[in-house]
C-alpha positions in Angstrom: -5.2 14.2 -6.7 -7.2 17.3 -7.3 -10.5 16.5 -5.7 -9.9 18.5 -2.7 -9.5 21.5 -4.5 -12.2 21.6 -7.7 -13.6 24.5 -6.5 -14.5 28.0 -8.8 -12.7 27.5 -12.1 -11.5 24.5 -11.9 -14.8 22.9 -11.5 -16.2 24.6 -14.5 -13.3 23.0 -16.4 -14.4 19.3 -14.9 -18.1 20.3 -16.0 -17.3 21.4 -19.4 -15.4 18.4 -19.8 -18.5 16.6 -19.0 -20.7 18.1 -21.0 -18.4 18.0 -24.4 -18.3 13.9 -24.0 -20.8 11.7 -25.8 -23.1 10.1 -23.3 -21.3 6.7 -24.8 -18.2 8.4 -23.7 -18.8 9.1 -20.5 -18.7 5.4 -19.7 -15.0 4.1 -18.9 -14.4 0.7 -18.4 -11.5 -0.6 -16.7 -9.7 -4.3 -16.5 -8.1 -4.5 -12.8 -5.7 -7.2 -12.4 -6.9 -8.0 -9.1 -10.6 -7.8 -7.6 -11.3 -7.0 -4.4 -12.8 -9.5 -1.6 -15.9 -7.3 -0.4 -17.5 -3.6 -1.2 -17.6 -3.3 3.0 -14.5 -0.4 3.5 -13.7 -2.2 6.5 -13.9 -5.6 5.7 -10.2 -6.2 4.4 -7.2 -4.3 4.7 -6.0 -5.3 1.2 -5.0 -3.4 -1.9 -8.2 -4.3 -4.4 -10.8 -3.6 -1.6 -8.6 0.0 -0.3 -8.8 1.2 -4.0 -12.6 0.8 -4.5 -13.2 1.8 -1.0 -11.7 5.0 -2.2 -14.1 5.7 -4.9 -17.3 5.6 -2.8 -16.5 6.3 1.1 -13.9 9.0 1.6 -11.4 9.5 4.6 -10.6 12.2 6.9 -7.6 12.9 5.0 -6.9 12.8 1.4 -3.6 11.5 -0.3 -2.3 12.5 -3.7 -0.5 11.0 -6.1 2.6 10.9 -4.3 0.7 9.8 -1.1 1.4 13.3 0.0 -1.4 14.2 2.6 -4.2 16.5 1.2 -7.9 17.5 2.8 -10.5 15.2 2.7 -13.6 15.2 4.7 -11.6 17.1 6.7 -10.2 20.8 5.9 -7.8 21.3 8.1 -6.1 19.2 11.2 -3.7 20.0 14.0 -2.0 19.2 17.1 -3.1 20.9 20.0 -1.2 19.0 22.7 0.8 16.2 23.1 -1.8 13.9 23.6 -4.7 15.5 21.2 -5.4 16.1 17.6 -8.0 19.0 16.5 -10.0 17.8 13.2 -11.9 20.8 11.1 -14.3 18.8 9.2 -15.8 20.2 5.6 -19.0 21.9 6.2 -22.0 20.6 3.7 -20.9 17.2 3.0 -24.0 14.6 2.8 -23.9 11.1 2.6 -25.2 9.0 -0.8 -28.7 9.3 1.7 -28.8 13.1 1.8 -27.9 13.3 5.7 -25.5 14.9 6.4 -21.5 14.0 7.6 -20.3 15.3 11.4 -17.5 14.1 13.3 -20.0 11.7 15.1 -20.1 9.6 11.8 -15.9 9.4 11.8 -16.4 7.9 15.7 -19.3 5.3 14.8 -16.5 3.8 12.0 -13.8 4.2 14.2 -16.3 1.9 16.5 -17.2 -0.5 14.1 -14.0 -1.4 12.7 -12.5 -3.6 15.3 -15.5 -5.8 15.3 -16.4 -6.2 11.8 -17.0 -10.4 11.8 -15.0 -12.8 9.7 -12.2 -9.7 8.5 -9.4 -11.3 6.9 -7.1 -8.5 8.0 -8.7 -5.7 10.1 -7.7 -2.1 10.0 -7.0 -1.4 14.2 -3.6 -1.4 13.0 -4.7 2.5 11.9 -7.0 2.9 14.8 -5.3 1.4 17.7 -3.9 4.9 18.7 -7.2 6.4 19.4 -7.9 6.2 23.3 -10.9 9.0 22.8 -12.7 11.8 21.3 -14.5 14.8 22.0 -16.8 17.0 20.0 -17.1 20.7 20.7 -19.3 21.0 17.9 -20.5 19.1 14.9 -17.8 20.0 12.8 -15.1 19.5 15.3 -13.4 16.8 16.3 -10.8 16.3 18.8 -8.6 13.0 19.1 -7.3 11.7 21.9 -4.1 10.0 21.8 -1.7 8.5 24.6 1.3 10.7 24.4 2.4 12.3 20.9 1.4 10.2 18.0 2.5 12.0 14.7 1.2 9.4 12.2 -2.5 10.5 13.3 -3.6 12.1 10.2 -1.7 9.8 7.9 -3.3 6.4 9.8 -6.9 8.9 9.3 -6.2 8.4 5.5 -6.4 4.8 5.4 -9.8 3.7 6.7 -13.2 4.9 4.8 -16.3 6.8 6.8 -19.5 5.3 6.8 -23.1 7.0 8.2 -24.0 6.0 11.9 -27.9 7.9 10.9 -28.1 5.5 8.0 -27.7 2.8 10.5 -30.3 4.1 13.2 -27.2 5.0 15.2 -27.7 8.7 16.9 -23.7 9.5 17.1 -24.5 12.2 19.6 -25.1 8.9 22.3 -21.9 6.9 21.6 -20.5 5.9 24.6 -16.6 5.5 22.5 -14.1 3.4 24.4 -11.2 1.1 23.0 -12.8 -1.8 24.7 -15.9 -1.3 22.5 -19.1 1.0 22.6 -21.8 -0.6 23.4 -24.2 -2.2 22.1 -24.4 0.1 18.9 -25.7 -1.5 15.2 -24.0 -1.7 12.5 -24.1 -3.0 8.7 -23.0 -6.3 8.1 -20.5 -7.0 5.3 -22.9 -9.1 3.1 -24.9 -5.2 3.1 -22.3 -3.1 1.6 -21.8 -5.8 -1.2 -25.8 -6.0 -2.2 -25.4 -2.2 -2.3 -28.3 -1.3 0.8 -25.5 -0.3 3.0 -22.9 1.2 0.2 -23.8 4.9 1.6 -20.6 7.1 1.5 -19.6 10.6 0.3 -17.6 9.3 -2.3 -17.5 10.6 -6.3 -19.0 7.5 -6.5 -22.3 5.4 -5.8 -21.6 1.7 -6.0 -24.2 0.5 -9.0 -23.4 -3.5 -8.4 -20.5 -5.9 -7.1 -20.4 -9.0 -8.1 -17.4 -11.4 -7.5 -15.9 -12.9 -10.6 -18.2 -10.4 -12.9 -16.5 -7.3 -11.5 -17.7 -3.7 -9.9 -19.7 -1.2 -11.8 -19.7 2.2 -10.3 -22.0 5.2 -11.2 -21.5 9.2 -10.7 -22.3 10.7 -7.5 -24.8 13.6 -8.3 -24.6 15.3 -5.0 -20.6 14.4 -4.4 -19.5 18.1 -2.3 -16.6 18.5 -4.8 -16.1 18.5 -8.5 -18.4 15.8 -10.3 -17.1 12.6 -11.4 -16.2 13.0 -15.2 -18.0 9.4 -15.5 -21.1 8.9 -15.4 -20.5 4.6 -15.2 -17.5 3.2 -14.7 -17.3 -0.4 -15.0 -14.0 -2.3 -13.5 -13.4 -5.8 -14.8 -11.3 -8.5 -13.4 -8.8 -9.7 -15.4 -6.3 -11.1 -13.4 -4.4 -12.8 -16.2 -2.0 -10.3 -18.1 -2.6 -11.9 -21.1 -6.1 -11.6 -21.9 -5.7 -8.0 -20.1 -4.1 -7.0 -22.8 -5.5 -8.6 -25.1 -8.9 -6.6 -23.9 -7.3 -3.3 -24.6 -6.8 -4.3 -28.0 -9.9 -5.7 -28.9 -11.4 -2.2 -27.3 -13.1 -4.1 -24.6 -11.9 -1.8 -22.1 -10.5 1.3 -22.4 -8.1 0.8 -19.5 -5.8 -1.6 -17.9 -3.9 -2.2 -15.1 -0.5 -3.4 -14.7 0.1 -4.5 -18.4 3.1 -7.3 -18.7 6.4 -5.7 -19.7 7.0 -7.8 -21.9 3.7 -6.0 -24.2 5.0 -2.4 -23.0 6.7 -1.8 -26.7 3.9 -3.5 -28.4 1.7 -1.0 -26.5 3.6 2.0 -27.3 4.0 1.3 -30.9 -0.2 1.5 -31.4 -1.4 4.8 -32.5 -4.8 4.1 -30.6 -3.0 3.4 -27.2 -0.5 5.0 -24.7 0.9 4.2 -21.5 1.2 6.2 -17.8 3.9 5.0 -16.1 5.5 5.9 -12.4 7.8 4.5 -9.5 6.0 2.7 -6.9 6.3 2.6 -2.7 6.6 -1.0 -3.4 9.8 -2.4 -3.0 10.5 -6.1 -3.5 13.1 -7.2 -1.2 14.7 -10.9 0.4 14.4 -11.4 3.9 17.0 -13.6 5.9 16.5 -15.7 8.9 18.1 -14.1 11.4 16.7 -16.0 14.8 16.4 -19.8 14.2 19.1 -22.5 14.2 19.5 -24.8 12.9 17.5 -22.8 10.3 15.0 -25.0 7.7 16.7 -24.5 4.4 20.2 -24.3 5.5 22.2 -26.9 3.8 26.0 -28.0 4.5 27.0 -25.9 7.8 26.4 -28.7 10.5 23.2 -27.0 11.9 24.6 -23.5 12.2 22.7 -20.5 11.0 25.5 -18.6 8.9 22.5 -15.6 8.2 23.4 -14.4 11.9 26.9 -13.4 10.4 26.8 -9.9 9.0 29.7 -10.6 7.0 27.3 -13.7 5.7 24.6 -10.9 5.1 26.5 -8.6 2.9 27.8 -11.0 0.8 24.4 -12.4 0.1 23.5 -9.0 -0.3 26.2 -7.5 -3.1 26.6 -10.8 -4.8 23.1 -9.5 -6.2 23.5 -7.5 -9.4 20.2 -5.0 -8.8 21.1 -3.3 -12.0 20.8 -6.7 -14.5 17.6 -7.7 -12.5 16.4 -4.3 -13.3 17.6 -4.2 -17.2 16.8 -8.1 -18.3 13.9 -9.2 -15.7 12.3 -5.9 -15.3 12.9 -4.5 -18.7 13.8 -1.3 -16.8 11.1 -1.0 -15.7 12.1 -0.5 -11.9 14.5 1.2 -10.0 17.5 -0.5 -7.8 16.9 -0.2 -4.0 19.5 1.0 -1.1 16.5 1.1 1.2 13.2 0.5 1.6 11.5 3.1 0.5 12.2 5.3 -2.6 14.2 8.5 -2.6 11.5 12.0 -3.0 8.9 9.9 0.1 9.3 11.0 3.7 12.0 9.5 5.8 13.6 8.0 2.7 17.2 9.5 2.0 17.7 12.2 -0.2 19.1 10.6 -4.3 22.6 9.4 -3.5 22.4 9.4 -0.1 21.6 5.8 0.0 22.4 4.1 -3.2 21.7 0.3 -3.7 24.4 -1.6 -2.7 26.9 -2.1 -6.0 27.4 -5.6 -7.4 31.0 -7.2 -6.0 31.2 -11.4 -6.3 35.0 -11.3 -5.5 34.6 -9.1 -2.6 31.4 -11.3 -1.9 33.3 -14.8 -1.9 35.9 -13.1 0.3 33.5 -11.9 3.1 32.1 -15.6 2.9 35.6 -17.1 3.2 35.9 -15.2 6.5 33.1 -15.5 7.8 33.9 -19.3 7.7 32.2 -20.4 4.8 34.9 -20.8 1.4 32.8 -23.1 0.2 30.1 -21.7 0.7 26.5 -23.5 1.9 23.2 -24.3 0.4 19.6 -22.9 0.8 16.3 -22.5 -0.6 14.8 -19.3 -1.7 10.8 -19.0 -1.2 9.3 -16.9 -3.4 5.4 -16.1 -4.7 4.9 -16.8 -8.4 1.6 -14.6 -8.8 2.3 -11.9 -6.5 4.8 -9.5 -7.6 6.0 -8.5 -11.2 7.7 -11.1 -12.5 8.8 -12.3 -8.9 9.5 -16.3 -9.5 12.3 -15.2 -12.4 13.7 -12.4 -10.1 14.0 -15.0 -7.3 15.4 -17.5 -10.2 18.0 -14.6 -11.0 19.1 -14.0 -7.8 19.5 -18.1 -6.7 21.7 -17.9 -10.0 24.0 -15.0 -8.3 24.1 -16.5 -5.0 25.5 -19.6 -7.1 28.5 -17.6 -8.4 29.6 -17.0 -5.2 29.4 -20.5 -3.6 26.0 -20.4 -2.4 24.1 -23.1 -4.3 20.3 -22.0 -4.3 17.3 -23.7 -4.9 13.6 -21.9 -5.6 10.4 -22.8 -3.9 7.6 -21.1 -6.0 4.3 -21.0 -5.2 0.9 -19.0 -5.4 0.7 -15.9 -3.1 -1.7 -17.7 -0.8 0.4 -20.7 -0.3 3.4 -18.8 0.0 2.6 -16.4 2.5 0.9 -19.2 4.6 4.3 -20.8 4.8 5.8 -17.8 5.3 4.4 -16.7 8.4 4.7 -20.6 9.6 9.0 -19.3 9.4 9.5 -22.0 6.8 11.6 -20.1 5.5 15.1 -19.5 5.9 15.1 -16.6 2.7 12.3 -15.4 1.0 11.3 -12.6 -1.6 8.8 -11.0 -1.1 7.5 -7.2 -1.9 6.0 -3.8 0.9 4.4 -1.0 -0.1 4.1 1.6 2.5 0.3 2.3 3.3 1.1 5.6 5.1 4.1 7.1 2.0 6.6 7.4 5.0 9.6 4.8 5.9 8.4 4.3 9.4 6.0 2.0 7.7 8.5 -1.0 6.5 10.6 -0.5 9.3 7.8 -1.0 11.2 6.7 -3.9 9.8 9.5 -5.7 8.6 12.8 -5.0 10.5 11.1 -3.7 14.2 11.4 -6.2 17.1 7.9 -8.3 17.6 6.1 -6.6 20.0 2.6 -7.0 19.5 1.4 -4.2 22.2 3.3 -1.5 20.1 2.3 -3.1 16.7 6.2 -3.6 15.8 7.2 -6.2 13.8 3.9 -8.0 12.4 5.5 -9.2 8.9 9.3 -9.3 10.2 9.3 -13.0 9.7 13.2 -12.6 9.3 13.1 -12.5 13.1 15.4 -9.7 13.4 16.0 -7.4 16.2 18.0 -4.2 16.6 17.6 -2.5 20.0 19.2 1.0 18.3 16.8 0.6 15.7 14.1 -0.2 18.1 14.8 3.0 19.9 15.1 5.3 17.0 12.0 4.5 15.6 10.2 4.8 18.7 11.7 8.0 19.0 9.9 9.2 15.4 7.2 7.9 16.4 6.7 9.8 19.1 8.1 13.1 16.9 5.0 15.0 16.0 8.0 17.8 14.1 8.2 17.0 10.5 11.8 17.9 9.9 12.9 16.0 13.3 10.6 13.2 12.8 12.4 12.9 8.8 15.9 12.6 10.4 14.9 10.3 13.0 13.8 7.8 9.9 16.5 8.5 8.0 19.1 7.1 10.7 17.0 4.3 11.5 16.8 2.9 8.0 20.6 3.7 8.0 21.2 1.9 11.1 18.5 -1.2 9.3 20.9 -0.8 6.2 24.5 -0.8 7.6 23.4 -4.4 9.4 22.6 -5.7 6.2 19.4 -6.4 7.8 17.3 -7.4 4.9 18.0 -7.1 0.9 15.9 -4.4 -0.8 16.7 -5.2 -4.0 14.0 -2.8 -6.3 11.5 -0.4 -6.3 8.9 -1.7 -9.0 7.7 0.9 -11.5 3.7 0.7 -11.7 2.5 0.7 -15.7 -1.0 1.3 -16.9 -2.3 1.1 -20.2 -5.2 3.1 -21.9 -6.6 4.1 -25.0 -5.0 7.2 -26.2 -7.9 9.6 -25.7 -7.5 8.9 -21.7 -4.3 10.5 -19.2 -3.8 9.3 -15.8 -0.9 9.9 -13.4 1.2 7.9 -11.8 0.5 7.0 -8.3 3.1 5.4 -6.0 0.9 3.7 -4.3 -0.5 1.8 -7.3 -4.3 2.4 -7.2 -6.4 3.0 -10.0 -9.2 5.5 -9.2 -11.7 6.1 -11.8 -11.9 9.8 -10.7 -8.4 10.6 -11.5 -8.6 9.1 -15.1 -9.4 11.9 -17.2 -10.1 12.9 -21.2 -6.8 13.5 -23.1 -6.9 17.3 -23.7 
């Protein structure tokens, strides 16, 4: 991500650029394989709505492409005691309005975001640390924490900034407090998506959203950093691969998302065409039903929950050969799992240090044998079939390996929203599923997946496995409470050991994020999956 520093000669490069394009050139037009719900940045914590956010209201903080952190809105950021962070915010930045940003614009969103009406999924999971703020001056903000909170800066890097003066709001006057401030106004969500309340400091002004038709963006003449190398960018939903491709083809687009594997080759072999291509934070995984017994798709034990066996867990576990899912599901493209989060990201173990778990059906039936179970037992397997790449025939491949090794295993497929509906009921008693870590560090799935419930400290919100480790409990409160890097990096690193070693939960791939495009056009991988018009840029 390079916005943050298009400054002197680099910007002359993004202008020349410019200029040598055609005007007809200097429209892109992108099929997205998933549209988001609402243009409001705070509507919907949710992938699609995130990566357009991104194009029109910025964040504090900045990620690249290896959701490494990077200045944003704000230059520079530091702790300056255990309790506070100190914000330097980027001097001349205006809104799409031509008023200008200040830190009392980052404390109306941080208001308005727990309230916003009828949000699917609200982002106070990024804001709940914030007990406070001062400003000593316009272009300084302090943050108020309650103790050490490292994952400040990162959480600041999630949510977008809108304009309290574009709203009649004089920021100077908010009273802030976490149990609301006052009676302030704010934009409602229908506004952002008509466009009369779409005012960021984005690259990009939003042009039109319309559900079903798709998102057409235009360039941001007064944007502080580099322009936009588009002057329109026009992003289409196609949500079925096939006709996706089949756009890219015809030259209907000039860019697609997440092309099917199985059209990779066909891809690569066109002249007119090429392909970017990079690992993901997303790693697809099966969780187990550690708490309930009898469990709900447990067949042929007499009630008992054989999941709660670790020997059970590990068998389950290395009767799975990660490497043929890989080859013949994923065509290669993905990469085996030992943990939850892939090797290079923070808190992740260093290549090696973790490898997936090898593929071992005779030491697999042993483990079941002793555990109790020679004959193994029968369950069901819940999976998505319009979630994840190719998820039902990786869950269909992995019900086939469980069968080798005496456990008979049936699949329950069924669209994402179903699924996950019955998911978080604990239908379940195995499920695939897939994480991608918002923040690029580990503490995020072990946060969310194998933490104890514990709503006041936001631990365990998708561990519908029900598992709970009190050693991993405490070393993950202990990173998160770790405002040193290197410390805070160790501290992840055993507790996704500790996670691992239990044979907590299967990781069984990290999935490798494609994206096709005519050959005139480069973009680079990013793990987190989101395609920003910005970052796509003319083949040199």
């Amino acid at each position: 991500m390079l916005r943050p520093y298009l400054q002197g000669v680099a910007a002359l490069a993004i202008a020349t650029a410019i200029q040598a394009l055609p005007l007809a050139a200097q429209e892109l037009r992108i099929g997205v394989a998933s549209e988001p719900s609402s243009a409001d940045p705070h509507f919907h914590n949710l992938g699609p709505n995130n990566q357009l956010r991104r194009n029109i209201f910025e964040s504090l903080v900045g990620t690249d492409e290896n959701q490494k952190l990077l200045p944003e809105l704000a230059e520079s950021w530091r702790p300056i005691d255990d309790s506070s962070w100190e914000f330097k915010l980027r001097p001349g930045v205006k809104f799409s309005d031509g008023s200008d940003f200040d830190a009392y614009d980052v404390i109306y969103s941080v208001c308005r975001i727990p309230g916003v009406p009828e949000s699917p999924s609200l982002f106070t999971t990024y804001t709940k640390a914030v007990k406070g703020f001062e400003v000593p001056d316009p272009l300084t903000l302090i943050v108020k924490t309650d103790g050490p909170y490292p994952l400040l800066p990162t959480e600041f890097s999630t949510w977008g900034v809108i304009s309290a003066k574009a709203n009649g709001v004089d920021g100077a006057s908010i009273q802030f407090s976490t149990e609301g401030c006052g009676d302030l106004a704010y934009p409602e969500t229908q506004a952002f998506n008509d466009g009369s309340a779409a005012i960021g400091t984005g690259p990009f002004l939003l042009d039109s959203f319309r559900r079903g038709e798709g998102v057409t963006l235009v360039r941001n003449p007064n944007y502080w950093g580099a322009p936009a190398v588009w002057e329109r960018v026009e992003m289409k939903p196609l949500t079925s691969a096939g006709p996706r491709v089949a756009a890219l083809f015809a030259g209907d687009v000039d860019f697609i998302e997440n092309p099917p594997l199985q059209d990779l080759g066909r891809i690569k072999d066109d002249a007119n065409l090429s392909i970017s291509q990079g690992i993901s934070n997303r790693v697809i995984y099966v969780h187990l039903d550690h708490a309930q017994e009898p469990s709900p798709m447990i067949r042929g034990t007499d009630g008992k929950n054989p999941l709660k066996d670790i020997r059970v867990r590990e068998a389950l576990s290395i009767a799975i050969n990660r490497d043929a899912i890989v080859d013949r599901i994923m065509d290669g493209v993905a990469v085996s799992a030992g943990e939850l989060l892939p090797s290079g990201m923070f808190g992740a173990h260093a290549a090696g240090d973790m490898p997936a778990p090898g593929y071992d059906a005779e030491r697999a039936k042993a483990l079941l044998a002793e555990a109790g179970y020679p004959n193994g037992f029968g369950i069901t397997l819940g999976t998505p079939n319009d979630r994840y790449i190719n998820d039902a025939q990786v869950a269909q491949a992995v019900a086939q390996m469980w069968a080798r090794v005496g456990v008979t295993t049936d699949i329950d497929a069924s669209t994402a929203s179903t699924f996950f509906s019955r998911r978080n009921k604990f239908e379940f008693s195995a499920y695939l599923a897939g994480w991608g870590a918002g923040t690029g560090e580990m503490s995020s799935p072990l946060k969310a997946l194998l933490a104890t419930p514990d709503k006041s400290r936001g631990y365990g919100g998708t561990n519908r496995g029900q598992y709970s480790n009190p050693q991993l409990d405490d070393l993950l409160t202990q990173a998160l409470a770790t405002v040193d890097d290197a410390k805070r990096q160790e501290l992840l690193q055993q507790t996704s050991k500790v996670g691992m070693q239990d044979w907590a939960i299967i990781p069984l791939h990290f999935e490798v994020t494609p994206w096709a495009m005519k050959n005139t056009l480069t973009y680079v991988p990013r793990v987190d999956q989101y395609t920003l018009p910005y970052d796509v840029r003319p083949a040199q």
